[in-house]
N, C-alpha and C positions, 0 to 999 in steps of 0.2 A: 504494500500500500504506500502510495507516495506521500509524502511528507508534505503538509499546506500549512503556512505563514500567513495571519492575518495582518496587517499594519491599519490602523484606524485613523485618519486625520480628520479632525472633530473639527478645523477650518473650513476644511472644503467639504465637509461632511457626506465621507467616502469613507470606503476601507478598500485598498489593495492586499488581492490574496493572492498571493505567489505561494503554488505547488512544485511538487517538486517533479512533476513530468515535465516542466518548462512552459507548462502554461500559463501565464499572468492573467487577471483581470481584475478590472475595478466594479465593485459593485456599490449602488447609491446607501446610503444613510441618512434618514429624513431629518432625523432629531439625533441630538448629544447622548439622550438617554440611550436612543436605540442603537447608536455607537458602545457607547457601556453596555449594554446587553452583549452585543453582539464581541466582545473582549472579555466578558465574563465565561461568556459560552467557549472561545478559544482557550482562556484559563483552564476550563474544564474537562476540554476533551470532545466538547462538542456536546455533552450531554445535561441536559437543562434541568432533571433532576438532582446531579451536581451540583450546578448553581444555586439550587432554591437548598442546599445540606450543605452549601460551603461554609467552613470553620476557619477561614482568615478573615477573621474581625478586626484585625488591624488595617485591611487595605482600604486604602480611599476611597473605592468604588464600591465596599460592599451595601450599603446602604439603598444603594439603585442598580442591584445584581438584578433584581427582577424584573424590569423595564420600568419600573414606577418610582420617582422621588416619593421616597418618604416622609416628606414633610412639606408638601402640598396638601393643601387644607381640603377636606370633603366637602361635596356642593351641599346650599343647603336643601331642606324640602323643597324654597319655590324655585328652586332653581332644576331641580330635577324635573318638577312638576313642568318648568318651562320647556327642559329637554325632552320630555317625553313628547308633550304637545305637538314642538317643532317635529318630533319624529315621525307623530303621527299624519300629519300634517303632508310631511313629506314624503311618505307612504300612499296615502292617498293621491296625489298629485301622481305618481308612477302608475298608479295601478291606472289611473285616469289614463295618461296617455299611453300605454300599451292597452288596451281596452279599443 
């Protein structure tokens, strides 16, 4: 099995993954978090139940190993109540026009 290098640049927010068959490619990264996800995941070996039983509590990342900052605040009631709405909202607008 060949050997793959992930390198993460949370600038351009990409990660290049160079294998070791000589294939290179960049793949996108939408958000930082999902950069830290996705270096968590290479920490691990590629396997996300790892990640979620990782025991280095010292590393800077572990706090957002799971894609989620942990210290972003939960929405409150009206504000779900708003999301759901919107959602429904926009549910029906699709079903509309594929109909």
């Amino acid at each position: 099995m060949a050997a793959t290098r992930k390198v993460c640049d949370l600038e351009r927010k990409t990660a290049l993954v160079v294998s070791g068959s000589g294939k290179d490619f960049e793949m996108s990264i939408a958000t930082p978090i999902k950069a830290i996800r996705a270096k968590c995941l290479d920490c691990a070996a590629g396997s996300s139940n790892e990640v979620r039983l990782c025991t280095v509590a010292g590393c800077p990342l572990y706090p957002y190993r799971e894609g989620r900052s942990p210290f972003r605040e939960k929405p409150s009631p009206e504000r779900l109540a708003r999301l759901r709405e919107n959602a429904k909202l926009a549910r029906n607008a699709r079903q509309a026009v594929l109909a």
